[in-house]
C-alpha positions in Angstrom: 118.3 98.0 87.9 120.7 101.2 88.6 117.3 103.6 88.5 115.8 100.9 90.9 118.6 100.6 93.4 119.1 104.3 94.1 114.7 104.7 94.4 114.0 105.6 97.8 110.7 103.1 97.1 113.0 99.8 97.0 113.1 99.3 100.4 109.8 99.3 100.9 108.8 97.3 97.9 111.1 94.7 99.3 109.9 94.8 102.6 106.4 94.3 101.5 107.4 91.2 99.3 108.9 90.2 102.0 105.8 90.8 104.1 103.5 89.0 101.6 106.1 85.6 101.9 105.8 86.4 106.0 101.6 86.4 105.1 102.1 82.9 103.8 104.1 81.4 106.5 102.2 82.1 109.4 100.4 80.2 111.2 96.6 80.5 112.5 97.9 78.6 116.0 100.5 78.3 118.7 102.8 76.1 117.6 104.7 75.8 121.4 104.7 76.7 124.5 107.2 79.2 123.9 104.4 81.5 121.8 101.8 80.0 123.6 103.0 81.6 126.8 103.8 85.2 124.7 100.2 84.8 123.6 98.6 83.7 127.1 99.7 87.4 128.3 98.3 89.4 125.6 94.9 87.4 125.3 94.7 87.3 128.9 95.1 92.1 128.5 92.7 92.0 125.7 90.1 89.5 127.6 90.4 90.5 131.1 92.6 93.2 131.5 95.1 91.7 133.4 99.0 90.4 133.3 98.2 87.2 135.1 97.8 84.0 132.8 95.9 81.9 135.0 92.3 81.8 132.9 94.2 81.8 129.6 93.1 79.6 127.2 96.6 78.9 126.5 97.1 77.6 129.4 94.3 75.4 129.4 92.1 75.3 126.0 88.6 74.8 126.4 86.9 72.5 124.7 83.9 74.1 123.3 87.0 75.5 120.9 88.5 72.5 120.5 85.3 71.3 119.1 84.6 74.4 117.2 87.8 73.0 115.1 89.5 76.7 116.6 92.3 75.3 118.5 95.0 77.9 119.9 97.5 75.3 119.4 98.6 73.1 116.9 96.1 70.1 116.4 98.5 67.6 115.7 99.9 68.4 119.1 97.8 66.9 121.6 99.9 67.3 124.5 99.7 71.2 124.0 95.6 70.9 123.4 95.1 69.3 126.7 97.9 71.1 128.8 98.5 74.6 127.2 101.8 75.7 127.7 104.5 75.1 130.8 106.9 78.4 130.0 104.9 80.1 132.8 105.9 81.1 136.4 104.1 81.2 139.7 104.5 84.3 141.3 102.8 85.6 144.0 99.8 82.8 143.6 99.6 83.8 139.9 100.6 82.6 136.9 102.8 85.0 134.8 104.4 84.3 131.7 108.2 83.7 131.8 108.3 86.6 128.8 109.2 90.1 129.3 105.9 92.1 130.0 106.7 95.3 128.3 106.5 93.6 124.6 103.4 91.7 125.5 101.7 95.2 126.4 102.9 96.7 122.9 101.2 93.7 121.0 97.9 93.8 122.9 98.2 97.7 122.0 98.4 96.5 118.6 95.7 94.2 118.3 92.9 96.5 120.4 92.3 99.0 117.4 91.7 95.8 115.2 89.2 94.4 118.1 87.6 98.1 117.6 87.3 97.5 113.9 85.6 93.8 114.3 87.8 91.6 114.5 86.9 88.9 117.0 88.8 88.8 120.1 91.4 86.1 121.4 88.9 84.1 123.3 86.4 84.0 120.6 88.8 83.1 117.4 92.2 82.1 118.7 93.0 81.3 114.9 92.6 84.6 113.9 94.3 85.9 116.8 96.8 83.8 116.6 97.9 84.3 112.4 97.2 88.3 112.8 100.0 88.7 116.1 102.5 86.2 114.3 101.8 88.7 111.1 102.4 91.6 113.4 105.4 90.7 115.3 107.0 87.8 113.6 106.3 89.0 109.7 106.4 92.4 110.7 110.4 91.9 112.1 111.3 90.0 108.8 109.8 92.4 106.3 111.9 95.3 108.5 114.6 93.7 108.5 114.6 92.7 104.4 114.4 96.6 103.6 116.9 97.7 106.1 119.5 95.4 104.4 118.6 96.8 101.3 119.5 100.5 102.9 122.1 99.1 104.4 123.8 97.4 101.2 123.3 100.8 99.8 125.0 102.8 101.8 127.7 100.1 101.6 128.4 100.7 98.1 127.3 97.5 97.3 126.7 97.0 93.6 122.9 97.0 92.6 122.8 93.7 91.4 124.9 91.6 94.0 123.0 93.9 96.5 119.9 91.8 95.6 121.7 88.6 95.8 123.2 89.3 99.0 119.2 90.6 100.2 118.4 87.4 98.8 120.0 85.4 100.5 119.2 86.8 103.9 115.6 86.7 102.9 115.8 82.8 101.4 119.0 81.3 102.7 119.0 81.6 106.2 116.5 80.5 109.1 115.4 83.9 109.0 111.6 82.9 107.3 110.8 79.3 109.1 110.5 81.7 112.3 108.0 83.8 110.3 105.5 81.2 110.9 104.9 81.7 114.8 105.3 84.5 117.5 109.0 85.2 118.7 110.9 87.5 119.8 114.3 86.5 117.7 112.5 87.9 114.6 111.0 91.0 116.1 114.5 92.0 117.5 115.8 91.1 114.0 114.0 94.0 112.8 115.3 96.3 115.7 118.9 95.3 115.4 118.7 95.6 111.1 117.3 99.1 112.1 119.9 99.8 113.8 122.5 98.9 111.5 121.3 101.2 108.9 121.6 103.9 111.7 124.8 103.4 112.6 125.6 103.4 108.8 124.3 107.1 108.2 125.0 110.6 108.5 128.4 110.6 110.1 127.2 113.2 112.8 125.4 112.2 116.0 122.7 114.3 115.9 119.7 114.2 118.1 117.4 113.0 114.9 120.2 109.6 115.3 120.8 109.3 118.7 117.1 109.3 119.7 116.1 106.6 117.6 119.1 104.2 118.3 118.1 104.6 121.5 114.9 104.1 121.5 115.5 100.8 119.1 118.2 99.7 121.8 115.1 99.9 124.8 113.0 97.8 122.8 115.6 95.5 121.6 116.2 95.2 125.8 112.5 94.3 126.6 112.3 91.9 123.8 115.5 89.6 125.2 116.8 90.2 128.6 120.0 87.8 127.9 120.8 90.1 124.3 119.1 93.3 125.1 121.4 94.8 127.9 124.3 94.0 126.1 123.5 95.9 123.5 122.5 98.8 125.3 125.9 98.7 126.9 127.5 98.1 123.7 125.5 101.6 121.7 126.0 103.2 124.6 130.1 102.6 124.6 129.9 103.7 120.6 128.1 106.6 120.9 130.4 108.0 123.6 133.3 106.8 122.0 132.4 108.4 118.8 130.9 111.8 119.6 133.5 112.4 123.1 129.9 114.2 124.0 128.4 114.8 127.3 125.1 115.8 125.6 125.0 113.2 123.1 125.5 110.3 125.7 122.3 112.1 127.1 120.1 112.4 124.1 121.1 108.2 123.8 119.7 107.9 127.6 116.7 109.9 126.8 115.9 107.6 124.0 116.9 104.7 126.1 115.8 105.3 129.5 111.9 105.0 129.3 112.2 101.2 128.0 114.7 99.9 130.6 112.5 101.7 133.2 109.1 100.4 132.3 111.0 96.9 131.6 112.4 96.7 134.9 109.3 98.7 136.7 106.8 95.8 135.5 109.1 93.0 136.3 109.5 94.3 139.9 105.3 95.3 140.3 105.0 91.1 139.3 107.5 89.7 141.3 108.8 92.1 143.9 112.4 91.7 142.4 114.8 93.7 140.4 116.2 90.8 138.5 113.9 89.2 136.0 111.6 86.6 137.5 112.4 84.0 135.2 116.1 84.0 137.1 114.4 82.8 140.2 114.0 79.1 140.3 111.2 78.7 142.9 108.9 80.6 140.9 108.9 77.7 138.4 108.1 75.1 141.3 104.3 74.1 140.5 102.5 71.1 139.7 103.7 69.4 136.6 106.7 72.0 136.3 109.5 70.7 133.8 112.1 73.2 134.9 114.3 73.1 137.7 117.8 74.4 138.2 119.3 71.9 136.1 117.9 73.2 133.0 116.9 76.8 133.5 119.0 79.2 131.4 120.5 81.8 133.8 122.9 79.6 135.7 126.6 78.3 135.8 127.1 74.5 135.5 129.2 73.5 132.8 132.8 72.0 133.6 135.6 73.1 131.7 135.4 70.4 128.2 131.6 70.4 128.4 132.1 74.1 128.1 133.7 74.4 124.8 131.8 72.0 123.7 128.6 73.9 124.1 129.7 77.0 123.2 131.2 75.6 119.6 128.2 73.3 119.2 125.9 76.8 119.3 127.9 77.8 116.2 128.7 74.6 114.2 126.4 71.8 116.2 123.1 70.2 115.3 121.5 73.4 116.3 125.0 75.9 115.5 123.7 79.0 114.3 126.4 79.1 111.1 125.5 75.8 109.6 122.1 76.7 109.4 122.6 80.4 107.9 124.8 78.8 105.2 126.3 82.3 103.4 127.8 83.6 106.5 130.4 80.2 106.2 132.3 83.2 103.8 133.1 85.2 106.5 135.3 82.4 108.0 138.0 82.4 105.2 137.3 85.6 103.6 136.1 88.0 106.8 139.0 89.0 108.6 140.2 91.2 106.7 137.9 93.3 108.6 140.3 93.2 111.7 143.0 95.2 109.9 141.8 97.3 106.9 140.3 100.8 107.6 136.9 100.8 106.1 134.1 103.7 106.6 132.0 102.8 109.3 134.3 99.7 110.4 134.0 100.9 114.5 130.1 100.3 114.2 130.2 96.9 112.7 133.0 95.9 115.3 130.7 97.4 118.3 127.5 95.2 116.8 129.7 92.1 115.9 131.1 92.4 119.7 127.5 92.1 120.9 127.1 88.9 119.0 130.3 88.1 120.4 129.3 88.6 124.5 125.8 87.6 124.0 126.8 84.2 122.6 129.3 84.0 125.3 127.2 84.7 127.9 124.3 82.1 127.0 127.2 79.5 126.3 127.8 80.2 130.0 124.4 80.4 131.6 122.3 77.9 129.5 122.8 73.9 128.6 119.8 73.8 126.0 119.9 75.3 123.0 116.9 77.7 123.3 115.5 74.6 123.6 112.8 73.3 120.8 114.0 74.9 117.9 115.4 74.1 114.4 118.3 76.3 115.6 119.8 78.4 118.4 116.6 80.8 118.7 118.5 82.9 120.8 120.6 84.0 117.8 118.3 85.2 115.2 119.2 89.0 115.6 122.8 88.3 114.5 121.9 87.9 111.2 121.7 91.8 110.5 125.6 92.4 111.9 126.8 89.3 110.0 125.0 90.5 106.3 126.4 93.8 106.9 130.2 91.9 107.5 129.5 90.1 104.4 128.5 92.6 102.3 131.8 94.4 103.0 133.6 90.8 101.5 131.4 90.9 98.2 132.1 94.7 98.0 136.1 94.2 98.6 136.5 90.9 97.8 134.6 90.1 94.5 137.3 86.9 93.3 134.9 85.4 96.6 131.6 85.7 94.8 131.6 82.2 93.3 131.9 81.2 96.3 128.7 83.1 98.0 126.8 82.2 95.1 127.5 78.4 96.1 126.4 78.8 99.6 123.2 80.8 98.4 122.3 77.8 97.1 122.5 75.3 99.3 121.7 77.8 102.0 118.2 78.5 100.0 118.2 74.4 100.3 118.5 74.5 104.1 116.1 77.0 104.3 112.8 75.4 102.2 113.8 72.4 104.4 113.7 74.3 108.0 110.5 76.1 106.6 108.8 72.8 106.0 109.1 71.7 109.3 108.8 75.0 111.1 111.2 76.8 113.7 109.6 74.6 116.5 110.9 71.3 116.6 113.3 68.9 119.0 114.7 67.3 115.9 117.5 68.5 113.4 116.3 70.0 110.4 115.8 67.4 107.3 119.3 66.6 105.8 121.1 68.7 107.7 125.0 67.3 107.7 124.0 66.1 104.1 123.7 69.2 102.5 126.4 70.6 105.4 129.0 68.2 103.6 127.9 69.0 99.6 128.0 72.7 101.0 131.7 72.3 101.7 132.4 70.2 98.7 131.2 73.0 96.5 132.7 75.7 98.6 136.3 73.8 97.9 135.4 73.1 94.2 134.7 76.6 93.9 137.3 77.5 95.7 140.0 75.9 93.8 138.4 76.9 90.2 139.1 80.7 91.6 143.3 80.1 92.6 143.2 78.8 89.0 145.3 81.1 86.5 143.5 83.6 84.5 140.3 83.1 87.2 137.2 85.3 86.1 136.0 87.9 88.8 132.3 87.7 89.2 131.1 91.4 88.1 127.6 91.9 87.0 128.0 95.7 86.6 130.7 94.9 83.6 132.9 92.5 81.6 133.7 89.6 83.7 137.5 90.4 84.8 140.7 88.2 84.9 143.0 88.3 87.5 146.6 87.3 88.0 146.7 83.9 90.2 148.6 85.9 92.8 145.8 88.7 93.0 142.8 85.7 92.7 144.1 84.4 95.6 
């Protein structure tokens, strides 16, 4: 295990297994109109060269595929079959999809050379089209972002064998694989921010071979969400100019940065004619058979005070709350804070990431009243699992009387996770069993919890001996 851990092949090993698991989730359809409507743009480039949706067959399937048995949607969801999917805008007497162009553009660029080879295009085998972009984008985030934790873990000093755990567990106890199985942009950006994170993590100097590529990752991160992605442009931006105090290195992070924000915003105004994005703009969503109005679109203020705190803790700890269904990060509520007031190598990165989780869940508990809307959990939130792993690795590193305790929510948390696989990322319902395995999740967490303040409690070490510690020193 040592020889393995310090091999510069891990990672990549890793991240293919965790490609090959991505392989086996994915789906050879559109499972809602949220990846229907990502999919609508990039069929509609590859078929007929063009941003506008409005011949897509995801926006109305036709039925000589539907007969073929090659539906673009899920068959055993008729209501998609017959009306393709509603996250769509009317701009300009064209439908556009309510996603951000740029990224739809990349994945078309990734699916042409396979066209080239022979593989049928969109139209022809919306299946194949379908399982290869949710491989591409999807599987190809996860797998990323499964061998950038290892990197990260060891540059962490994070022993070898609870490094594997603790990749584990990010791999099999969190939401992180149900949304392997369609197109979104929470797991691509997943893969940007983990990326990221293992920048931030390296060579100490800011050199151009850093700062290029953080900022290059931050423009991509900032077409993929436009809620998450400024903030944490602004955020990379305030760390590298904190931390070099360099005119020229703030620079080099523009160059890197600049091209993405430009062509994101650039495309967005050629559409609409507007510099905000056109999904902010409620009358472009006022067509037949429309189910958004101002009530419901995400962008706007409306919640009263209780309401309020309501939503914003219900993101976190509700029937969609982002912590009780990534069960290992519960840790970092008892153990975590630590953080706050110990110096640790690197500690002004992790608070600079951890803040953007911080505004960005902020801001969409201000400007939004559903959730993300179908999901098994707040959608929106996917890419803060690379910030929180890298917070909880530093607890199993300097904390190790709290690995009992990790290893308990593993397991439940791997639980949660088979269960949320099952019934995919896409669903209006809680995930199976939920507040059941919530509850036992605690129970254990307590039972464990009290077995460690015991006297003469043994320190989880895999490396050596297991260790006693005094009851003062366990606690």
């Amino acid at each position: 295990m040592g020889r393995s851990a310090s091999s510069k092949l891990t990672p990549w090993f890793l991240g293919a297994a965790a490609f090959v698991v991505a392989a086996a989730s994915a789906r050879p359809y559109a499972g809602s109109w949220n990846d229907g409507s990502r999919l609508a743009v990039v069929e509609s480039l590859l078929d007929r060269g063009t941003l506008a949706i409005d011949d897509s067959i995801f926006c109305k399937p036709p039925q000589h595929l539907l007969d073929a048995g090659r539906s673009p949607y899920d068959p055993e969801q008729p209501a998609l079959m017959l009306f393709g999917t509603f996250d769509k805008l009317f701009v300009r007497g064209h439908f556009h999809s309510d996603k951000p162009a740029v990224v739809s553009l990349l994945m078309a660029a990734m699916y042409q050379p396979l066209m080239w080879l022979g593989v049928p295009s969109p139209g022809e085998r919306p299946d194949v089209f379908c399982y290869l972009m949710t491989l591409l984008t999807s599987g190809l985030g996860y797998a990323v972002a499964v061998g950038c934790l290892w990197a990260l873990g060891q540059r962490l000093d994070l022993e070898p064998k609870w490094r594997l755990m603790w990749v584990a567990a990010f791999a099999l106890a969190t939401y992180a694989p149900t949304y392997t199985q369609h197109v979104n942009n929470g797991a691509m950006q997943l893969g940007v921010v983990a990326a990221i994170c293992v920048l931030l993590t390296g060579d100490e100097h800011w050199s151009a071979r850093k700062l290029l590529p953080v900022g290059t990752l931050a423009g991509l991160s900032f077409n993929l969400d436009f809620g998450s992605g400024p903030p944490l442009v602004a955020a990379l931006f305030a760390i590298v100019a904190w931390r070099t105090r360099s005119l020229r290195s703030t620079i080099l992070f523009s160059v890197g940065v600049f091209p993405w924000i430009a062509a994101g915003i650039g495309i967005n105004y050629a559409i609409g004619g507007v510099w905000k994005p056109i999904n902010m703009y409620p009358e472009h969503f006022q067509f037949p058979g429309s189910p958004f109005t101002e009530q419901n679109l995400t962008g706007f203020l409306r919640h009263e005070p209780l309401d309020q705190f309501l939503y914003a803790a219900g993101m976190l700890f509700g029937k969609k709350g982002f912590l009780n269904h990534n069960l290992p990060l519960l840790l970092l509520l008892s153990s975590g804070w630590f953080l706050f007031r110990t110096p640790i190598r690197f500690r002004a990165e992790l608070l600079t990431m951890l803040g953007w989780c911080a505004a960005t869940w902020l801001s969409y508990a201000v400007l939004s009243n559903n959730m993300g809307g179908g999901c098994c959990s707040v959608r929106w939130f996917i890419p803060f699992l690379a910030p929180s792993f890298w917070w909880l690795a530093l607890v199993l590193r300097d904390r190790p009387q709290r690995r009992g305790e990790f290893l308990a929510l593993a397991a439940w948390g791997t639980a949660l996770a088979a269960l949320m696989w099952w019934k995919g990322p896409w669903t209006q319902r809680m995930a199976p069993l939920l507040w059941p395995i919530v509850v036992c999740t605690l129970l254990t967490l307590a039972w464990t919890r009290w077995r460690a303040l015991r006297p003469g409690a043994v320190v989880l070490r895999m490396d050596s001996a297991p260790t006693q510690l005094p009851q003062k020193q366990a606690a």
